[in-house]
MDAnalysis code that builds the backbone (N, CA, C; Angstrom):
import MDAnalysis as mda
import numpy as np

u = mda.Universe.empty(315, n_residues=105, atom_resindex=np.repeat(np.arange(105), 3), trajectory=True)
u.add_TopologyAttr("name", ["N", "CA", "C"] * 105)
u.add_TopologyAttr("resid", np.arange(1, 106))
u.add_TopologyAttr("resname", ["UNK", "UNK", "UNK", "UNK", "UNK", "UNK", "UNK", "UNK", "UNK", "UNK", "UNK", "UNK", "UNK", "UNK", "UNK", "UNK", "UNK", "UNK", "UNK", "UNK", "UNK", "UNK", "UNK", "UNK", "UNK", "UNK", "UNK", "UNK", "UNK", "UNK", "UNK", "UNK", "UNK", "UNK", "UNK", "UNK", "UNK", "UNK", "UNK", "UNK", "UNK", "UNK", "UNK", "UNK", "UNK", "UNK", "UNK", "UNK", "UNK", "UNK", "UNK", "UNK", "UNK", "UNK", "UNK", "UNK", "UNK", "UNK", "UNK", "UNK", "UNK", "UNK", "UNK", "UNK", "UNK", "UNK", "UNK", "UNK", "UNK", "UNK", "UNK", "UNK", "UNK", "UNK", "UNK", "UNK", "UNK", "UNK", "UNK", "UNK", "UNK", "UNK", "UNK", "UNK", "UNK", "UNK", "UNK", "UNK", "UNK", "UNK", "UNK", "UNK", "UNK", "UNK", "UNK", "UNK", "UNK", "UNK", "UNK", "UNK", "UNK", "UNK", "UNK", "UNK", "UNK"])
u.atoms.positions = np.array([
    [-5.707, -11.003, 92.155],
    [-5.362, -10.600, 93.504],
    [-6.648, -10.324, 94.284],
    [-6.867, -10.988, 95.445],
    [-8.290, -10.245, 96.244],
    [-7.762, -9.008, 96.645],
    [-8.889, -8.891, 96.968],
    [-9.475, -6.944, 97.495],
    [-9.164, -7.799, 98.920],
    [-8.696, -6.494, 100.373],
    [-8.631, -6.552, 101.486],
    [-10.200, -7.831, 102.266],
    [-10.880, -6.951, 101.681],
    [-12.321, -7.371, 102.194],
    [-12.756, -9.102, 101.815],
    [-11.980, -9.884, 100.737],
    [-12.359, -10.875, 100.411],
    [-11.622, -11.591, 101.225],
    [-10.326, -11.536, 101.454],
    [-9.338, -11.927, 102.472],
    [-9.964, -11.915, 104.202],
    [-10.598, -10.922, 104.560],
    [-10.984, -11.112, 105.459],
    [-12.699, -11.945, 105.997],
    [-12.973, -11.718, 104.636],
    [-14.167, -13.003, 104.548],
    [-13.365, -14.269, 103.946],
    [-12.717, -14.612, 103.482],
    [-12.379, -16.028, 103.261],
    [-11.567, -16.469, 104.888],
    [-11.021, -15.079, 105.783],
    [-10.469, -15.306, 106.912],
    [-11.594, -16.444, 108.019],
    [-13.053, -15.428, 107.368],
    [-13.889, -15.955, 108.628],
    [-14.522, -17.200, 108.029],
    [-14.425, -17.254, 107.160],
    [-15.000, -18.513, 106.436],
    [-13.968, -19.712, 106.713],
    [-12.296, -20.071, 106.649],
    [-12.100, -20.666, 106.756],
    [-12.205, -21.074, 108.684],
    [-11.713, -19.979, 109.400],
    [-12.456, -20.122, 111.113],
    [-13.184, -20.677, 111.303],
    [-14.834, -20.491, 110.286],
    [-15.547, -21.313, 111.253],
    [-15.601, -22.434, 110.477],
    [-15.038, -22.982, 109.895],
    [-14.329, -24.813, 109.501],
    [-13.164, -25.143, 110.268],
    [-12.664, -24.381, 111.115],
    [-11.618, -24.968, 111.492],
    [-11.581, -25.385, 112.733],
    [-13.216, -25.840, 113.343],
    [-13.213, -26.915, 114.584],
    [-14.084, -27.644, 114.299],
    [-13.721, -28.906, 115.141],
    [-14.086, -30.411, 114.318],
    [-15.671, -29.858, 115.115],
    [-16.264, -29.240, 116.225],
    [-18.008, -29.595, 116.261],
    [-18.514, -28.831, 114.841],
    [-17.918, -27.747, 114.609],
    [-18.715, -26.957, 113.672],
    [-18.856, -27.429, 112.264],
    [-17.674, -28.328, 112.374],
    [-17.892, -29.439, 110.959],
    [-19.191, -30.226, 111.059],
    [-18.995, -30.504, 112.315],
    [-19.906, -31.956, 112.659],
    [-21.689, -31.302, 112.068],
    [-21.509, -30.017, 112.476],
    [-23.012, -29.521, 112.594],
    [-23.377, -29.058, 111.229],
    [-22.222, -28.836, 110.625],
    [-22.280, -28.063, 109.363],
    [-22.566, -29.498, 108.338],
    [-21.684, -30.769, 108.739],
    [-22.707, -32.118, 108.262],
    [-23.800, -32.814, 108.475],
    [-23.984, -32.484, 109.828],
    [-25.071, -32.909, 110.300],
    [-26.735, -32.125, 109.408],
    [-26.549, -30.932, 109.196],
    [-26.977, -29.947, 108.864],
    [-27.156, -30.161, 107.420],
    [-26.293, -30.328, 106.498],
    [-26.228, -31.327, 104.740],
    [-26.846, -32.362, 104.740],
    [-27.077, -33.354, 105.593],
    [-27.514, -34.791, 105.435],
    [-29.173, -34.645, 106.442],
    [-29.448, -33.828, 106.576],
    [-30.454, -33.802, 107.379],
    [-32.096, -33.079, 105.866],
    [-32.948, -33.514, 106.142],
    [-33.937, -33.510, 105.092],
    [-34.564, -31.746, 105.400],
    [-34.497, -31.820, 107.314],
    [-35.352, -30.405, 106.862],
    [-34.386, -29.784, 108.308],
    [-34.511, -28.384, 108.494],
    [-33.731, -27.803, 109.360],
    [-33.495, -28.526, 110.777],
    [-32.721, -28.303, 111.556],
    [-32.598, -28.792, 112.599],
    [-32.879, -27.949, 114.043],
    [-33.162, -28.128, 115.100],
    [-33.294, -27.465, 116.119],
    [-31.686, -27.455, 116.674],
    [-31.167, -26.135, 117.659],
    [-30.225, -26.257, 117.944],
    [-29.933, -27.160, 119.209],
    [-31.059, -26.844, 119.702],
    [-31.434, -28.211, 120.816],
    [-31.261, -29.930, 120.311],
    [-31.402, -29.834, 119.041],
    [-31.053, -31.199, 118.483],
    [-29.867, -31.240, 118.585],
    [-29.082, -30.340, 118.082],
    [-27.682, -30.149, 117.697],
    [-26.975, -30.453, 119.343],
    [-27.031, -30.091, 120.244],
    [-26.787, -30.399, 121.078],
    [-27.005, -31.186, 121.961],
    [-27.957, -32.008, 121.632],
    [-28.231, -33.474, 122.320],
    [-27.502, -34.536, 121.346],
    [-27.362, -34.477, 119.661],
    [-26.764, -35.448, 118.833],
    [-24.872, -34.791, 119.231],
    [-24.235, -33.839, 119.929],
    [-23.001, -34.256, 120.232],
    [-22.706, -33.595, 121.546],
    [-23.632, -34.000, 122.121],
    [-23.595, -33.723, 123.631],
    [-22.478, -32.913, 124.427],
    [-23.330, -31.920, 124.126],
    [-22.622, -30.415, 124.322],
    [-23.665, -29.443, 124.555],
    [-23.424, -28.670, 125.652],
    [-24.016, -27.889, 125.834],
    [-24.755, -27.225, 125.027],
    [-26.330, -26.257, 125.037],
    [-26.813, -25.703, 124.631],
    [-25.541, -24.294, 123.839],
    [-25.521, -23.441, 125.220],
    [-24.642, -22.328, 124.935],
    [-23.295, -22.299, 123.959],
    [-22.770, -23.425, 123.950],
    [-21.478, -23.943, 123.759],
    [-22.027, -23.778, 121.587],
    [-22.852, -25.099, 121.326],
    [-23.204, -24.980, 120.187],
    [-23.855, -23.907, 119.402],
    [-24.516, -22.889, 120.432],
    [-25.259, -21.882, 119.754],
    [-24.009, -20.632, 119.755],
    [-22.751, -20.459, 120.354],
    [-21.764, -19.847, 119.919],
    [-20.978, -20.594, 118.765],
    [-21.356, -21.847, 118.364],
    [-20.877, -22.337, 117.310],
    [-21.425, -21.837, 116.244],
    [-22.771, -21.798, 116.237],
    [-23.584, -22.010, 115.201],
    [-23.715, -20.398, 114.968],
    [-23.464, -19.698, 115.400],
    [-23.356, -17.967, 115.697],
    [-22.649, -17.203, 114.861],
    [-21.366, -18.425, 114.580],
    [-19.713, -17.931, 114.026],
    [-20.271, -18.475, 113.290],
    [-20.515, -19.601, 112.595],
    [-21.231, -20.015, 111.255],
    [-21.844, -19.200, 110.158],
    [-23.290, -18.458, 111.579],
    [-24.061, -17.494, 110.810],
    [-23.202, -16.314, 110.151],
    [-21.955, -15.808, 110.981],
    [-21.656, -14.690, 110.794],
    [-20.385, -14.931, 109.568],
    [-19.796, -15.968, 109.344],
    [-19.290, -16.471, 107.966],
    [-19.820, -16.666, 106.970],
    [-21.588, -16.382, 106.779],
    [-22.092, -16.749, 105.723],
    [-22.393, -18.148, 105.773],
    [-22.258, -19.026, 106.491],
    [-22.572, -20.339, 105.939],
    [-23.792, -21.743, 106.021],
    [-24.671, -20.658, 107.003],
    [-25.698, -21.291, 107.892],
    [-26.533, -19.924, 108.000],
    [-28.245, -20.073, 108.298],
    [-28.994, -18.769, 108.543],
    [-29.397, -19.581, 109.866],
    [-29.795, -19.029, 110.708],
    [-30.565, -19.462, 111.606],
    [-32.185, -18.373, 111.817],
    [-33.179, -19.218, 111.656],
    [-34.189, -18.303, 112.052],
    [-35.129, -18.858, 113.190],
    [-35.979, -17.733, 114.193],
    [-37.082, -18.567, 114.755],
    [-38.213, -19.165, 114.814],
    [-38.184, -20.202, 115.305],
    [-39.680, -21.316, 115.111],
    [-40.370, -21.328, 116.541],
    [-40.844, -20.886, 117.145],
    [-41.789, -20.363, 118.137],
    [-40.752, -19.430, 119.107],
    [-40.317, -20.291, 119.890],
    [-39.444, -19.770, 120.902],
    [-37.541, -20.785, 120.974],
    [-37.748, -21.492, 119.569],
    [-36.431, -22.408, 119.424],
    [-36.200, -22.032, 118.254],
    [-34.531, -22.069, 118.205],
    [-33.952, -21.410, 116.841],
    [-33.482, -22.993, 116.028],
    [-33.325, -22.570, 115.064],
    [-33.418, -23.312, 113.800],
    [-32.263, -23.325, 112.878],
    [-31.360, -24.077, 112.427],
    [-30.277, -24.187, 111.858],
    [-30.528, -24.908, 110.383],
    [-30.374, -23.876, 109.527],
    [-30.445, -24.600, 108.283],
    [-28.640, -24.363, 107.414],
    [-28.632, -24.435, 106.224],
    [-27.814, -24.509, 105.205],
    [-27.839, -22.874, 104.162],
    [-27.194, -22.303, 104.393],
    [-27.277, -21.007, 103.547],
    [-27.685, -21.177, 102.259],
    [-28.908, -20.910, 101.486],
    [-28.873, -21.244, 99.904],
    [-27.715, -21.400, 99.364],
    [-27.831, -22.522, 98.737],
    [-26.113, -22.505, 97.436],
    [-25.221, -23.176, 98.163],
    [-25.172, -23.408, 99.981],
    [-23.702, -23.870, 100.391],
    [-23.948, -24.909, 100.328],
    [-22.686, -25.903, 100.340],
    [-22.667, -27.335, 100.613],
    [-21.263, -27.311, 100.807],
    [-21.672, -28.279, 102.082],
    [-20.306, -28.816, 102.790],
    [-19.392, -29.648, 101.732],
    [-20.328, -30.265, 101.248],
    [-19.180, -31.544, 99.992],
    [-18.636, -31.114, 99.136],
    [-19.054, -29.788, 98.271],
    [-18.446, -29.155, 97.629],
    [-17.277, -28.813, 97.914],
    [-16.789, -28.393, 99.372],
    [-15.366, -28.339, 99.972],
    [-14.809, -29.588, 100.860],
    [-15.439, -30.326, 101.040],
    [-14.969, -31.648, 101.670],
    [-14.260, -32.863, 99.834],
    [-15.129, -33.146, 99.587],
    [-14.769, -33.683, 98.223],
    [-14.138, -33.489, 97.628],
    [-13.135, -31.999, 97.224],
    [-11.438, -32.156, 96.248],
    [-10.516, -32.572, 97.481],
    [-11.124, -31.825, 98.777],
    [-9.944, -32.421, 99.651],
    [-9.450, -34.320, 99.393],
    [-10.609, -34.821, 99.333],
    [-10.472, -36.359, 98.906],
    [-9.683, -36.777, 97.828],
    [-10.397, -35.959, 96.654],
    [-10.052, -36.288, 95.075],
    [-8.239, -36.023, 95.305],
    [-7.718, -34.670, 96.115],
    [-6.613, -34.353, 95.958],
    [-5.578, -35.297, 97.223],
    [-6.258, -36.148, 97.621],
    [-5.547, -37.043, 98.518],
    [-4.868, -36.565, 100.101],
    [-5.733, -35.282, 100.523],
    [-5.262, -34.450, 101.463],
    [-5.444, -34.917, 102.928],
    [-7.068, -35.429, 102.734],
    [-7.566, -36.772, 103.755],
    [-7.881, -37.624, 102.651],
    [-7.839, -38.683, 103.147],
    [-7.604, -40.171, 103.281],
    [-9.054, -40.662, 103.859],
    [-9.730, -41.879, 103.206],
    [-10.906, -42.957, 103.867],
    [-10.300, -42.721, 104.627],
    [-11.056, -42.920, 106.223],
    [-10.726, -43.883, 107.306],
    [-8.850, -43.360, 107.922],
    [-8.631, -42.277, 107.337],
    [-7.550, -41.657, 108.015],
    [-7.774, -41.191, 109.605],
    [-6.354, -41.599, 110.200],
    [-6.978, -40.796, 111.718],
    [-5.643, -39.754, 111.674],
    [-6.061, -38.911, 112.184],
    [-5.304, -37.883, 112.598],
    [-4.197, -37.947, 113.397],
    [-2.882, -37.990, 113.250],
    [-1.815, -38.162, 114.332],
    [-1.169, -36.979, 114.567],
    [-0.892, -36.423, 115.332],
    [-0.933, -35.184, 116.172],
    [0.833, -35.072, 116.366],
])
């Protein structure tokens, strides 16, 4: 049985997966060799500055991303230990998404 407190961190953990930019950044972010600028992040899905750095905010505060500063621009890396594929990949194995599935609403 979880404790109150794990429930409400697995609450915020599944939140900030549950919009398609914060996926995007949270892959973008896995496949990328060294940290990213958030200014990158927002020119590769063209979206506002403000918009992604409240993304990337809810990230930090789920545990799943650190962000630190590099002169006067912040920096988006991968929390030691996380990986996106680790939770993207049984979804596959268990047939939940689909290759090349589109979403019908």
């Amino acid at each position: 049985m979880l404790t109150d407190q794990e429930y409400r961190s697995l609450t915020r953990v599944f939140r900030a997966l549950a919009n398609e930019t914060r996926l995007r950044i949270l892959i973008m972010a896995s496949q990328s060799d060294r940290p990213l600028h958030i200014k990158a992040f927002s020119r590769m899905l063209k979206k506002r500055y403000s918009a992604i750095y409240r993304h990337v905010d809810l990230m930090r505060k789920a545990g799943l991303i650190t962000i630190y500063e590099v002169g006067r621009s912040r920096v988006v890396t991968l929390r030691r230990g996380f990986s996106i594929e680790q939770i993207i990949r049984p979804l596959y194995e268990m047939n939940i998404i689909k290759e090349g599935e589109e979403n019908i609403h």
